[in-house]
N, C-alpha and C positions, 0 to 999 in steps of 0.2 A: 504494500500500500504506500503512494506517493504521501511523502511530509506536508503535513496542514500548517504550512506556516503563521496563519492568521488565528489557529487553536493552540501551537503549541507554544505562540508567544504572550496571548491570555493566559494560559494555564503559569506558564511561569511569573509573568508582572502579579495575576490574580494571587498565585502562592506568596510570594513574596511578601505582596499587601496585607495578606491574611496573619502572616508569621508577626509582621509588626503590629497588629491588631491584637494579638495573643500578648507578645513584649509587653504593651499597654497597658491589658487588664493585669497581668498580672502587678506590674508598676503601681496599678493603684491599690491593688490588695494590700502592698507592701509598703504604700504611702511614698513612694520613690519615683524617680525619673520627672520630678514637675518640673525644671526650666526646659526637659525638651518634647512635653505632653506634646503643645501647639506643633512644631515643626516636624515631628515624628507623627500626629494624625492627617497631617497634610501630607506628606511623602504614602501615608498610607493609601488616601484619598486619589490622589493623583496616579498612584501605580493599579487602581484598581478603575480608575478611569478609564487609562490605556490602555489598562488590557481588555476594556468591556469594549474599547473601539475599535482594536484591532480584532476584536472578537466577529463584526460587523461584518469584516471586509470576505470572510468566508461565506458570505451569504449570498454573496454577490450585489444585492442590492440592501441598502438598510432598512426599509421600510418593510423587510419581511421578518425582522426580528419581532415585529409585532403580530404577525402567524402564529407563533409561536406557542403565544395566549390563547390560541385558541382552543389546545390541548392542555389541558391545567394537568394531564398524570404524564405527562413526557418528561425527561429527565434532563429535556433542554428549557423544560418551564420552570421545574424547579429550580436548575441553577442560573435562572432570568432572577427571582424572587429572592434566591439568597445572594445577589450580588447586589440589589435591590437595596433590602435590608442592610447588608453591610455597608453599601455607599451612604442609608441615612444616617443609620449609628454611626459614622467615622463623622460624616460633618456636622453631626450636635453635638458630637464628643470636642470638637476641633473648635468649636463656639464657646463651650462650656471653659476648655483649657486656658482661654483665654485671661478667663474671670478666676476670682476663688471659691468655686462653690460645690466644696469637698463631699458632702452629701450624691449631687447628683453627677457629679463627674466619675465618683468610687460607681453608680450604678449604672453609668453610661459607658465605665470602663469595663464592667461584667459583662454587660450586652456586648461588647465589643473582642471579647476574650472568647465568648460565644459564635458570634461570627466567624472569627478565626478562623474559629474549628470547624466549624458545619461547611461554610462556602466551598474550602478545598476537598473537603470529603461529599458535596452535593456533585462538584465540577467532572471529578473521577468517578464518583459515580452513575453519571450520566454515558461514559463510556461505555460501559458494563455492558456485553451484548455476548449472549451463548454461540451467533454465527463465527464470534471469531475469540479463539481460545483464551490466547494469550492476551485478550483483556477480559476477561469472564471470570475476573478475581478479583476476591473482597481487598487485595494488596494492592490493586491500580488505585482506589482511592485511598486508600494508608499513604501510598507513595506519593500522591499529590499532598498529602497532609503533614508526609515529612522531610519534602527536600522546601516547602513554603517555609514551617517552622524554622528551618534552620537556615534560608535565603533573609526571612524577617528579623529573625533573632540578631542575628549576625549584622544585618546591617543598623539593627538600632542601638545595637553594642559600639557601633563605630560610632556612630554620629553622638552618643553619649560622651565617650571617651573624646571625641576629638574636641568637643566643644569645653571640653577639659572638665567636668565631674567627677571631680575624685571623690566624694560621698558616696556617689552612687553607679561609679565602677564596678567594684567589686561584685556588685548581684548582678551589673549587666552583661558581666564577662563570663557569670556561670550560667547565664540564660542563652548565652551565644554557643557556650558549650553544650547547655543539654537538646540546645536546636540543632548542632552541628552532630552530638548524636542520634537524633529523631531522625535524622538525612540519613545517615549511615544507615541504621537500621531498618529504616523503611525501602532504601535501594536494594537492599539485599534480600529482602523478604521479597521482593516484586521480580525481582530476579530467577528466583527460588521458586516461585509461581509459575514463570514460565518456563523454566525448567519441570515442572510435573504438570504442566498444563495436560486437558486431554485431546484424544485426535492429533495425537504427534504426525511432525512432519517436517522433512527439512527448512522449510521458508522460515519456523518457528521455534526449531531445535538449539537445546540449550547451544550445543556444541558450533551453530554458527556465530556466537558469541564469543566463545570462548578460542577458537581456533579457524573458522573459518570467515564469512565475510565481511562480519560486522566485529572481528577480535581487536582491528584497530583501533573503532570507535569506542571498545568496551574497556579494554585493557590501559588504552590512554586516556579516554575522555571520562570514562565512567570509574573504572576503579583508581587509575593514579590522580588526576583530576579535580576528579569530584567527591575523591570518601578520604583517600589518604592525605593529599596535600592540605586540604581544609582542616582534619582531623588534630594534623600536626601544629597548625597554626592555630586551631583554637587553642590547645594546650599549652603551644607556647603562650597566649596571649593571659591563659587562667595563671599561668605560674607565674606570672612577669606581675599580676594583681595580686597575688598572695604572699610573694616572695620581695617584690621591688618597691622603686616609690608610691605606687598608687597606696600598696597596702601601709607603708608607712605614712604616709599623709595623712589616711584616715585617722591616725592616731598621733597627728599631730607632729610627726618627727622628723620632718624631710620638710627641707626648704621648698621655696617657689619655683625655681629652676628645675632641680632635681623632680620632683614633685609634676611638672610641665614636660620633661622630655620622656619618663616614664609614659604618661597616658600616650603620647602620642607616638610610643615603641608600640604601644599597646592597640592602641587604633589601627596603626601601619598592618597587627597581622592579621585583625578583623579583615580590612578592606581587600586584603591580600585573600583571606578566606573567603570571603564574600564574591570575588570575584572567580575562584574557582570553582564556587559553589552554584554559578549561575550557569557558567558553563558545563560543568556536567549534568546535569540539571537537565539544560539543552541537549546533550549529546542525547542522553538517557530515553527523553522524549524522539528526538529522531528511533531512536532501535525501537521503541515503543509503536512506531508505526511502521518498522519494518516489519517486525513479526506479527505484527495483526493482519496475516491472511485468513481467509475464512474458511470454511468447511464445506464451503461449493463443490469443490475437486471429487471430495469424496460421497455426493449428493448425486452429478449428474453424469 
């Protein structure tokens, strides 16, 4: 099956937006992350804009996204409604940030933490179709659920640390890590799925992944890429928070200077994650529509 460029660059801006959507709430559960509430719900805002627009362009014309509606149990109306939803949550949460009004921002950050979660797992699984194996798994929506987590984490981990927070480093670097593991484990588990998929078949078989047409794309883009170089760079970024000036600042002990080149060691390997994260990510979705041949062959 040819690459849906205009779905699987939705799918990634939507993940992304969603993983900072989650960053958020939990931020407010935690009473943390308030000087970058406002510019981290708009980056949210905005990446989930782009990807509803580029979402469009596969339609060929836009005014059939409105068709759509007219199946309310299709699994491309529900993920109309839960993008819906998210886009309003994210701009009264982004109004709210503005002001102080901890009350309804802690409940607009819940709703928002909710979002997260639901949109990427509606998006994936609207995918979900028996005629074609290798996405007829409860792990294609996991897998949108945890390369967004850990695309969003990561990047609100950066834009914390860069904007220099050193209060509220330290949780954002281990939210960047436990996103950077949610990515891991959710590529591997989808992986795993089509490797046991059924109705094998070479176009779908693990083994063109691993060794034969798509082992470039998997070997580089998806396992070195996308699970280990990030992997490595969160940890370095957690340790640099527990061990360096960030973590001493919090306690008072580390100069301005000192204090200032840590966070922005510490950003450097966010951004650095972040960006390998988005490209395996990518890669991942390419092979995702490789191996989604269907069960025609063995039909007629």
């Amino acid at each position: 099956m040819e690459v849906q460029w205009p779905l699987l660059i939705f799918s990634v801006l939507l993940g992304m937006g969603s993983g900072v959507l989650v960053f958020l709430g939990v931020g407010e559960l935690k009473g943390a992350f308030r000087r970058v509430r406002f510019p981290l719900a708009v980056t949210a805002l905005v990446l989930l804009a782009a990807g509803g627009i580029a979402s469009t362009f596969h339609l060929g014309h836009i005014d059939r996204a409105f068709h759509i509606l007219g199946n309310m149990e299709s699994g491309l109306s529900r993920e109309l409604f839960a993008v819906a939803f998210a886009g309003i949550v994210t701009l009264v949460y982004a109004v709210l940030a503005r002001e102080d009004y901890p009350t309804a921002s802690k409940v607009l950050g819940v709703l928002a933490l909710i979002a997260g979660i639901v949109l990427p797992l509606t998006a994936g699984a609207s995918f979900m179709m028996p005629a074609r194996p290798a996405w007829d798994t409860f792990t294609l929506p996991i897998m949108y659920l945890g390369t967004g987590l850990g695309m969003g984490a990561t990047l609100a981990a950066a834009v914390v640390c860069t904007r220099g927070d050193a209060d509220d480093a330290g949780l954002a670097v281990k939210l960047a890590l436990v996103g950077v593991a949610c990515s891991v484990v959710a590529v591997v588990a989808y992986v795993a799925a089509v490797a046991a998929a059924p109705f094998a078949h070479e176009s779908r078989s693990i083994d063109r992944l691993l060794s034969g047409s798509l082992a470039v794309e998997f070997w580089g883009g998806v396992a070195l890429v996308g699970i280990v170089v990030p992997a490595v760079l969160a940890l370095l970024a957690a340790r640099r928070g527990q061990s360096g000036p960030v973590a001493a600042a919090a306690e008072g002990a580390a100069e301005g200077t000192a204090e200032a080149a840590g966070l922005k060691l510490t950003a450097g390997y966010l951004w650095a994650a972040l960006a390998c994260l988005i490209v395996g990510s990518v890669v991942l979705r390419t092979i995702m529509y490789a191996v989604a041949t269907s069960v025609e062959s063995l039909i007629y």
